[in-house]
C-alpha positions as CSV (number, residue, x, y, z in Angstrom):
1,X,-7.1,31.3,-4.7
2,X,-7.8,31.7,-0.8
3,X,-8.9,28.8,1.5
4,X,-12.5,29.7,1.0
5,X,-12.8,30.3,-2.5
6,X,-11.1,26.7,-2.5
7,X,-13.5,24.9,-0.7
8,X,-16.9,26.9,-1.0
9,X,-19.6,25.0,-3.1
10,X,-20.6,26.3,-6.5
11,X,-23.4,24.7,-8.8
12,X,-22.0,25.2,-11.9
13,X,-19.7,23.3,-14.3
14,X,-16.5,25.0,-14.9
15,X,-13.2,24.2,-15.8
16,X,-12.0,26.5,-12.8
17,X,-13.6,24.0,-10.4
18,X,-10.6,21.6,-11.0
19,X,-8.6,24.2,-8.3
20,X,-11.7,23.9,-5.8
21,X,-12.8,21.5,-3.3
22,X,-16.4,21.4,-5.1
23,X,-18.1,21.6,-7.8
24,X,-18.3,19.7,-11.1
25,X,-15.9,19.9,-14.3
26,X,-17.0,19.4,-17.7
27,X,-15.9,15.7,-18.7
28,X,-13.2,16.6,-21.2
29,X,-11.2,18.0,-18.8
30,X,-11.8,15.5,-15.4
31,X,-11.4,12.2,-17.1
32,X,-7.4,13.5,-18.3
33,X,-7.0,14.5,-14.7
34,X,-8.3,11.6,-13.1
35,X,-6.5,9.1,-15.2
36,X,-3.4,10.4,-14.0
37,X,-4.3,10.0,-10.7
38,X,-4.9,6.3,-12.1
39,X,-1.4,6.2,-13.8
40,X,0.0,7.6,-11.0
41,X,-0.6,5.0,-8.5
42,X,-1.7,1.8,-10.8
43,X,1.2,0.0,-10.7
44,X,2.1,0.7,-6.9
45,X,-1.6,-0.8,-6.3
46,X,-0.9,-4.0,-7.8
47,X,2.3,-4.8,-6.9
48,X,1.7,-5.9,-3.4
49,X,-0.9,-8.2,-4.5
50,X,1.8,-9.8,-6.7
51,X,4.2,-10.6,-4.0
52,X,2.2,-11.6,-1.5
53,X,-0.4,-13.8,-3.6
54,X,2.7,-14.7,-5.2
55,X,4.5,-16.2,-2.4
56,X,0.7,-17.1,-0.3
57,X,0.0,-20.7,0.6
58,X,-3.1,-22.5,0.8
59,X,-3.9,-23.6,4.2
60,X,-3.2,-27.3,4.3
61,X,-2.3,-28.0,1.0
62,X,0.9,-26.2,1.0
63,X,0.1,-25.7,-2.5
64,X,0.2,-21.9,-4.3
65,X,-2.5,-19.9,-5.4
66,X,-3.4,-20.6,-9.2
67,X,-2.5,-17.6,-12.2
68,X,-6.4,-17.7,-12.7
69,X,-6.9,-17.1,-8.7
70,X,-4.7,-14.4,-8.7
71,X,-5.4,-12.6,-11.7
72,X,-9.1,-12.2,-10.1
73,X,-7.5,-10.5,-6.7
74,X,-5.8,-8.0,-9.2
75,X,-9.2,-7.5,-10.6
76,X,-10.0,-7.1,-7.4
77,X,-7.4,-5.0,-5.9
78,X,-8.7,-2.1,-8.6
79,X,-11.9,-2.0,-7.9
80,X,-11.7,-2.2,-4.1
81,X,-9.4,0.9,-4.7
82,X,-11.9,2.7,-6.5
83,X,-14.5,1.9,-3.7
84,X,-12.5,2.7,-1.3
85,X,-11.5,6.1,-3.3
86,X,-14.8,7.3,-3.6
87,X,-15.9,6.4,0.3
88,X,-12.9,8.9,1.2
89,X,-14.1,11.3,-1.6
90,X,-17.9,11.6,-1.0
91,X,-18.4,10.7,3.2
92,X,-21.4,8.7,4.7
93,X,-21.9,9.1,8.2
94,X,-18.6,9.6,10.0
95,X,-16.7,7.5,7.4
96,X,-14.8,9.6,4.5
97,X,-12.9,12.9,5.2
98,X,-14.6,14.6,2.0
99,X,-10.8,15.4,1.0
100,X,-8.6,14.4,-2.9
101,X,-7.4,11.2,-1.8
102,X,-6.8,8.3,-3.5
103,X,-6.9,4.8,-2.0
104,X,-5.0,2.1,-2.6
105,X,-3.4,-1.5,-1.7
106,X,-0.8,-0.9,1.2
107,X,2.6,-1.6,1.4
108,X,3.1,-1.3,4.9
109,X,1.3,-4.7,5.4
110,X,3.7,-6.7,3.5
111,X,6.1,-7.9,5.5
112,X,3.5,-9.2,8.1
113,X,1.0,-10.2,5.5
114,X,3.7,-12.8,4.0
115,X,4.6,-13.8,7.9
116,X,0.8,-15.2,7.8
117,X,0.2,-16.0,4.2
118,X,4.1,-18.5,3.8
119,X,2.6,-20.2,7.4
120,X,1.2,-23.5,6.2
121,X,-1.4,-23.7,9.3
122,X,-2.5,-20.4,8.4
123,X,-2.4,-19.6,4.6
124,X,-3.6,-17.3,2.3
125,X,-7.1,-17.8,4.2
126,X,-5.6,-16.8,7.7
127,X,-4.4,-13.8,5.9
128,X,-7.5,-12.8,4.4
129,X,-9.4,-13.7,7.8
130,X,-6.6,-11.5,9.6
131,X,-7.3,-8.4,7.0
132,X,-11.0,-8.3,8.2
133,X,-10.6,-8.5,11.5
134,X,-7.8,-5.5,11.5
135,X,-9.5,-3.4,9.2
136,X,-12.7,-3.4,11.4
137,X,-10.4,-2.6,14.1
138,X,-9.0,0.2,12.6
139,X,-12.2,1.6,11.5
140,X,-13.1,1.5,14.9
141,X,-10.0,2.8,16.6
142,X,-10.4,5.8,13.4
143,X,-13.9,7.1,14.9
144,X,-12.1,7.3,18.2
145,X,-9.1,9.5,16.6
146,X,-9.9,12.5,19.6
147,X,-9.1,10.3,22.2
148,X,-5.6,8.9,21.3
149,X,-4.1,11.5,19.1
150,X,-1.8,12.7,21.3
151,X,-0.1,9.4,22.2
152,X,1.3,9.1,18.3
153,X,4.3,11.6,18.9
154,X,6.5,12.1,16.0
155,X,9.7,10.3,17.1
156,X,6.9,7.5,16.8
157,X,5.7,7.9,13.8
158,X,9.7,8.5,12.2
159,X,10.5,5.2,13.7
160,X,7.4,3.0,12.9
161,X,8.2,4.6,8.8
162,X,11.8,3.9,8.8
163,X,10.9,-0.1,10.1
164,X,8.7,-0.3,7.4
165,X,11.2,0.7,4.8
166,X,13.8,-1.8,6.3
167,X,11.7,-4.9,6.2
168,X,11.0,-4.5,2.4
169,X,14.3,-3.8,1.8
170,X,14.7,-7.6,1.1
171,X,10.9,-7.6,-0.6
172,X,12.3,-5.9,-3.4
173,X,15.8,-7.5,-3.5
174,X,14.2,-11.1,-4.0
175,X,11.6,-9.7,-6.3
176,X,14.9,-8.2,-8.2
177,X,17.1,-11.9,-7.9
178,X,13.9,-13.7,-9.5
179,X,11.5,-14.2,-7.0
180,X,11.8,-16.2,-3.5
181,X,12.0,-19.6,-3.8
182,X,12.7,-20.0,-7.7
183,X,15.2,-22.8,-8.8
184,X,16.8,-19.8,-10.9
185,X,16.9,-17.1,-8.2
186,X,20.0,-14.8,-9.4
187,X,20.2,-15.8,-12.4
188,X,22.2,-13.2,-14.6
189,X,18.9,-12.4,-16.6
190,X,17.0,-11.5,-13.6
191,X,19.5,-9.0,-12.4
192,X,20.5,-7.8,-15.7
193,X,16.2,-7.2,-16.5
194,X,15.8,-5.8,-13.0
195,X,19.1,-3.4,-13.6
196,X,17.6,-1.9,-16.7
197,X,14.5,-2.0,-15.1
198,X,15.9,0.4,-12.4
199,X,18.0,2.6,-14.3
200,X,15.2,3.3,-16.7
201,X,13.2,4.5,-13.6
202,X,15.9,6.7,-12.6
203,X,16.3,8.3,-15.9
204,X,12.6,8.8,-16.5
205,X,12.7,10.4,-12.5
206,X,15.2,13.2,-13.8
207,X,14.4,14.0,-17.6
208,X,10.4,14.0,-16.8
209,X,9.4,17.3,-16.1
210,X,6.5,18.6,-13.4
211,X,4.0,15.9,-12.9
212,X,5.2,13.5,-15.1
213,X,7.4,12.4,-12.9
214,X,5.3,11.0,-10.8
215,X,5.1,8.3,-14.5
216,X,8.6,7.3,-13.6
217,X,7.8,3.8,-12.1
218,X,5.1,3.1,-14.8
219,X,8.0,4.2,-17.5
220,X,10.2,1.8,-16.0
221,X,7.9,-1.6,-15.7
222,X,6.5,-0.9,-19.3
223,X,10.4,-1.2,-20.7
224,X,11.7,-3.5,-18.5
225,X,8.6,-5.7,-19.3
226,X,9.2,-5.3,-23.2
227,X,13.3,-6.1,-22.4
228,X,11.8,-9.2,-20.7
229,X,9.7,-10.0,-23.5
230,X,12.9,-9.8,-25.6
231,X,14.5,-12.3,-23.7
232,X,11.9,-14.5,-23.7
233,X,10.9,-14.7,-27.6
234,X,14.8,-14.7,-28.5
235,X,15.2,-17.9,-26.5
236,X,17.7,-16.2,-24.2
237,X,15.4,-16.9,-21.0
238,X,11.9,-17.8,-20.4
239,X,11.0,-14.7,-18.4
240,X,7.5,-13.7,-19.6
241,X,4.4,-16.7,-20.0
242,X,1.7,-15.4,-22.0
243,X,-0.4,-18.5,-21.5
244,X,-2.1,-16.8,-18.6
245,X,-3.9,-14.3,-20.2
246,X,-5.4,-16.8,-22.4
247,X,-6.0,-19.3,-20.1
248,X,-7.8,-16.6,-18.3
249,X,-9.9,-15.8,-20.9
250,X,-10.8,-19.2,-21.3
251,X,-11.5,-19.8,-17.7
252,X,-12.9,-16.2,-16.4
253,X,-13.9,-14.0,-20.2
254,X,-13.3,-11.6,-21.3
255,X,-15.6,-9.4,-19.1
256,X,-16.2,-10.6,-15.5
257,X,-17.8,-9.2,-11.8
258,X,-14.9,-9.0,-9.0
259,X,-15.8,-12.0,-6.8
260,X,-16.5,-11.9,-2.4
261,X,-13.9,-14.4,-1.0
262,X,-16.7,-16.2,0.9
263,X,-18.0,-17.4,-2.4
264,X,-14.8,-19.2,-3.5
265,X,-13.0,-22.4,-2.1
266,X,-10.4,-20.1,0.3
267,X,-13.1,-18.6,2.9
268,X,-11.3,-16.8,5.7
269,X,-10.4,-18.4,9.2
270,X,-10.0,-15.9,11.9
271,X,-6.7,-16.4,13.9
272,X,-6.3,-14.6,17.0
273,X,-2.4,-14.6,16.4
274,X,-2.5,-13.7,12.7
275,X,-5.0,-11.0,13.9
276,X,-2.7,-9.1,16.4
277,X,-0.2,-9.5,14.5
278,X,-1.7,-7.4,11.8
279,X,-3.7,-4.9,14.6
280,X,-0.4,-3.7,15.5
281,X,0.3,-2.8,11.8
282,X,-2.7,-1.5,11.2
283,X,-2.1,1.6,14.2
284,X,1.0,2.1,12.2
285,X,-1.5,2.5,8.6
286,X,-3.5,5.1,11.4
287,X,-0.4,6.6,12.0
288,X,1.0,7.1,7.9
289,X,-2.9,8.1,7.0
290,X,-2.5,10.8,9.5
291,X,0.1,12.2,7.8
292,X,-1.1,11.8,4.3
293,X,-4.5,13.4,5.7
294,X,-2.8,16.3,7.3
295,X,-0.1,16.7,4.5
296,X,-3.6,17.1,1.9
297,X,-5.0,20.0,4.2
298,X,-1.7,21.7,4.6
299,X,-0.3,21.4,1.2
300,X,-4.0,21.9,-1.1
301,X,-6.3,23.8,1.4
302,X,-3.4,26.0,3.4
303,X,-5.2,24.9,6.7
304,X,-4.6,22.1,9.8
305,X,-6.6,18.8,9.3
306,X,-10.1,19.2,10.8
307,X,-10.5,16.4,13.8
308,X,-13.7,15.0,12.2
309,X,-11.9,14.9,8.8
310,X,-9.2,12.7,10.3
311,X,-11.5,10.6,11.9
312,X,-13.4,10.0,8.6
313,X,-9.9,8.9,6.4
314,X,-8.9,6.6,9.6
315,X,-12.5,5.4,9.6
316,X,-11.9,4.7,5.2
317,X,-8.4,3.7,5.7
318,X,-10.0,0.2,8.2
319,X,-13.6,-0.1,7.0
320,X,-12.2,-0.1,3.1
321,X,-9.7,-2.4,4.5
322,X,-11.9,-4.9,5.7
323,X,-13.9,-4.8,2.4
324,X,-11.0,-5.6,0.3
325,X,-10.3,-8.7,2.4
326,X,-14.1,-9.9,1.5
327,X,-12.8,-9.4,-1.6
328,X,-9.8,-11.8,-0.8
329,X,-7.7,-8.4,-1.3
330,X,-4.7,-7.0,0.8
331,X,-5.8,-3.9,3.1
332,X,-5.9,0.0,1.5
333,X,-4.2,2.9,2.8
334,X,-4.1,6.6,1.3
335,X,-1.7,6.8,-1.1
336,X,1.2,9.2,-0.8
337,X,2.1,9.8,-4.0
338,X,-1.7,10.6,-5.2
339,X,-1.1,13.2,-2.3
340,X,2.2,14.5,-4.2
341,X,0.1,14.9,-7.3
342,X,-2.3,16.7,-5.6
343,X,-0.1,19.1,-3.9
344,X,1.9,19.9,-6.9
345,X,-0.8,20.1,-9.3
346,X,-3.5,21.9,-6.9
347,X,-6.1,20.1,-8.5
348,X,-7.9,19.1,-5.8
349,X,-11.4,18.8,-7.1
350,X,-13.5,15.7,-5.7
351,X,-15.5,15.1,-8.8
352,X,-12.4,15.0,-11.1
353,X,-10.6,12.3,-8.7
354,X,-14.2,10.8,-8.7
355,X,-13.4,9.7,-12.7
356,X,-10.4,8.1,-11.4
357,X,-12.1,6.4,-9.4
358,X,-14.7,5.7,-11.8
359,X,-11.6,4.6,-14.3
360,X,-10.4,1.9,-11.7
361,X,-13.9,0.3,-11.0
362,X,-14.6,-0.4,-14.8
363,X,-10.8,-1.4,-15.3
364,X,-11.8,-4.0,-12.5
365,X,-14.1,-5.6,-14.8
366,X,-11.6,-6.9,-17.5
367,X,-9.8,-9.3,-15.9
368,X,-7.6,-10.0,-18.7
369,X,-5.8,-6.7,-17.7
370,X,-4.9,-8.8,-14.4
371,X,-3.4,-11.0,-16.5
372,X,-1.3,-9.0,-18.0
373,X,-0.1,-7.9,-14.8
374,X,-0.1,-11.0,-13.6
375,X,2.5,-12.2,-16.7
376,X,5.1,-9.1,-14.7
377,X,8.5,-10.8,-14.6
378,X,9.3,-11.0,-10.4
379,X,12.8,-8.9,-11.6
380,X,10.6,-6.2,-13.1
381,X,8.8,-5.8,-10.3
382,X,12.1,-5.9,-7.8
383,X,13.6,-2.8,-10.4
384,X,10.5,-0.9,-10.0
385,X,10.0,-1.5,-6.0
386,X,13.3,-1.6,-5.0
387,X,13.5,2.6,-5.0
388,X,9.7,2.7,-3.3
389,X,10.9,0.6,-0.5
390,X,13.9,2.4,0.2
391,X,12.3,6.1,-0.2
392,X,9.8,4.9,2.7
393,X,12.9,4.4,5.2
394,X,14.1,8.1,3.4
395,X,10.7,9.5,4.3
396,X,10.9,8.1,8.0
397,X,14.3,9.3,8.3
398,X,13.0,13.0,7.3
399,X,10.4,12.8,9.6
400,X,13.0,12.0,12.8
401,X,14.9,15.4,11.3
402,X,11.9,16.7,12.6
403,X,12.2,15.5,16.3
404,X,14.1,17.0,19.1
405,X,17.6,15.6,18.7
406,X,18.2,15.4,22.4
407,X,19.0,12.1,24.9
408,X,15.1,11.0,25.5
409,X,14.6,10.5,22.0
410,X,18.3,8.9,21.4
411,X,17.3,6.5,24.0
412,X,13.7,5.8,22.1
413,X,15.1,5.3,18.5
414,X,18.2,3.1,19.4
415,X,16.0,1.0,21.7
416,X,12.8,0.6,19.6
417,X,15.4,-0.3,16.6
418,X,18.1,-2.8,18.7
419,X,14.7,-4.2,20.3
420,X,12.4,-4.3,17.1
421,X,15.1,-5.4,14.2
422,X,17.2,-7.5,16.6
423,X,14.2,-10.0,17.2
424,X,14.2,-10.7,13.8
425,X,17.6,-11.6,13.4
426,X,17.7,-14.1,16.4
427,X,19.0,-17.3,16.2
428,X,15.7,-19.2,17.5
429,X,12.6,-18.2,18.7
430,X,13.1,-15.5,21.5
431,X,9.4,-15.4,23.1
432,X,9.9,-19.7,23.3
433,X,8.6,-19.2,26.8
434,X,5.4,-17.2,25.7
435,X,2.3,-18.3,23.8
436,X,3.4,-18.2,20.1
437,X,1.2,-15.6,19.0
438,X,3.6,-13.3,20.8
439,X,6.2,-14.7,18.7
440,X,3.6,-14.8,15.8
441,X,3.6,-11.3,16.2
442,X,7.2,-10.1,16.8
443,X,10.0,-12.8,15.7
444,X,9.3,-12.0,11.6
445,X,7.8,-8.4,12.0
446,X,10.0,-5.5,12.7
447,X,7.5,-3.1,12.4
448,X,5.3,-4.4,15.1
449,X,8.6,-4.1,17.8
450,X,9.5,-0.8,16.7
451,X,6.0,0.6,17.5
452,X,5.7,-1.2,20.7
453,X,9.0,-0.4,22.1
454,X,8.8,3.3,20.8
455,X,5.3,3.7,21.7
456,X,6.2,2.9,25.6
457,X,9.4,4.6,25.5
458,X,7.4,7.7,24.1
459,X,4.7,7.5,26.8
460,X,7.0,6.7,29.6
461,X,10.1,8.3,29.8
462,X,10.1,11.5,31.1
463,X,10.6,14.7,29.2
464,X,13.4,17.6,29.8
465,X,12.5,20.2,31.7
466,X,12.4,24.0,29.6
């Protein structure tokens, strides 16, 4: 099908519309194809608002966020990521792109979102307060894509994806011991659940055929959750609580409206440190969305990314991002696999990504499905992530295959990574001297020194003569 035939619009309802841009598909068909898109990316949605909310503190209490509190930002997480889903799908004003993509909670903010969420005078409120802020910034800096484009070279983008995969690296590996913090952190039943937990993964990666292997992670949790459950009812280890499901539906129902963070007893604070901390990690969202964006166009429509497309998924990627922290939620970000799915399948019709959508929103409404979530032993998660967080560094690594392997950009990455990674491994705090929101934003956050230092390297040093 050529580019046109792809995206021109057509009024009636056909299953052929599932291979273009427009048009409506007859039910039967789109609600299969947009639950896959929901199955594809469910579980990488929720998992960040498990470890962070998991690990958050409650500014000045010191104390942890309740099983009832965070079962309600899972609820929330889904349908912010159908809301945010369908303002990429269908555009108002400048904001959307009008292209398949599927939004979802980030991973890329981890790292710096549990810098601000384990700081006692900040908390899980500073967080929150820091998400709103950032994603208003990036919306902004989004409508303004023309004007900086050409600054975000690729040797910056490859090292900014590579940080991001290093600094989960040990995300996923205390996920896998147990969970950070727990009196039982490496005990042999965590590693042994999160092992299986892994290798079922893998397995499922391999013998799945086409785009069933994009199921491989949702596979994995669903038996490494049932070997959990094992453990737990055969009195070898208490790895699974069930109580919070109930005690959810006792507290919350069965059937409950996600709720805005201003209305509960954790309203945001707005930080000026927390908040540049996360701005810096929101240019390096801009700067993954502009791949996924471009990566849609080239691998669905056969075309470059239109400019006022890109500014549009930018202008989702922050606005949606500052939504989801009214909702007490973690920031969204196009989701790369969704883009896989779409690429491989070539269904890249709006209205049947629409009923995904649609699928997340009223999935939102149950909270006992947080619950559920919620009850996910820390090692099944850790099996599961583990792989995600190292394919990011893999992807950033494929990305620098792409850059000019000569002495300016040898001189970028080793910098921007001795610079960037070393300040986190200092023995005290290296910016002592400078107003702790510098430290704030570089002593526990790789990502943000990587981008700086290769950002100014990029701009600065000059390039070989041809």
């Amino acid at each position: 099908m050529s580019t046109t035939n792809k995206e021109e619009k057509v009024a009636d309802v056909s299953t052929e519309n599932i291979y273009r841009l427009n048009g409506r598909v007859p039910l039967k068909k789109a609600i299969p194809f947009g639950l896959q898109h929901v199955l594809a990316m469910f579980v990488s949605n929720l998992a960040p608002v498990l470890i962070v909310c998991s690990a958050a503190l409650v500014r000045g209490t010191g104390e942890h966020l309740t099983s009832a509190e965070i079962t309600q930002l899972l609820q929330c997480a889904m349908f912010v990521a159908g809301i945010g889903t369908c303002m990429q799908l269908y555009p108002v004003w400048k904001i959307g792109s009008g292209l398949p993509i599927v939004m979802g909670v980030s991973f890329t903010f981890l790292g710096s979102l549990l810098v601000i969420c384990t700081n006692p005078e900040l908390g899980y409120e500073g967080m929150v307060g820091a998400v709103i802020l950032g994603g208003i910034f990036e919306g902004l800096v989004g409508l303004s894509a023309r004007y900086w484009k050409r600054f975000l070279t690729p040797v910056v983008s490859a090292c900014v994806v590579i940080a991001i995969g290093l600094s989960l690296l040990s995300v996923g590996m205390d996920s896998w011991g147990g969970g950070s913090g727990v009196a039982d952190f490496g005990a042999w039943y965590h590693l042994v659940v999160g092992a299986f937990t892994l290798i079922v993964c893998l397995i499922a990666r391999y013998l799945l055929k086409g785009v069933y292997k994009n199921l491989n992670v949702l596979v994995g949790l669903i038996l490494g959750y049932l070997l959990a459950i094992i453990f737990t009812v055969a009195g070898i280890a208490p790895m699974v609580d069930f109580s919070g499901i109930t005690k959810t539906v006792q507290e919350v129902g069965v059937f409950s409206l996600p709720k805005l963070v201003f209305l509960t007893s954790h309203k945001p604070i707005f930080d000026l440190g927390a908040f540049l901390t996360i701005a810096i990690v929101f240019l390096v969202s801009a700067a993954e969305t502009t791949g996924a964006t471009s990566a849609v166009c080239t691998g669905a429509l056969d075309r470059e990314i239109k400019m006022e497309e890109l500014q549009g998924s930018l202008a989702v990627d922050g606005f949606s991002s500052a939504l989801s922290g009214c909702f007490g939620c973690l920031p969204l970000t196009s989701f790369s696999q969704n883009v896989g799915l779409v690429t491989i399948t070539q269904v890249i019709n709006r209205f049947t990504i629409l009923m995904g959508a649609f699928i997340l929103i009223l999935s939102s409404l149950f909270p006992p499905l947080g619950a559920f979530f919620n009850s996910l032993p820390q090692a099944v998660l850790g099996g599961c992530t583990v792989m995600m967080f190292g394919s990011i560094m893999y992807e950033g690594i494929k990305m620098l295959k792409e850059c000019e392997f000569d002495d300016r950009t040898m001189v970028i990455v080793s910098l921007a990574f001795a610079i960037g990674v070393g300040l986190t491994q200092t023995s005290g705090n290296f910016f002592s001297a400078f107003p702790h929101e510098v430290g704030d934003i570089f002593n526990g956050n790789a990502v943000a020194g990587v981008f700086v230092v290769s950002l100014l390297l990029s701009l600065f040093l000059p390039k070989k003569k041809k």
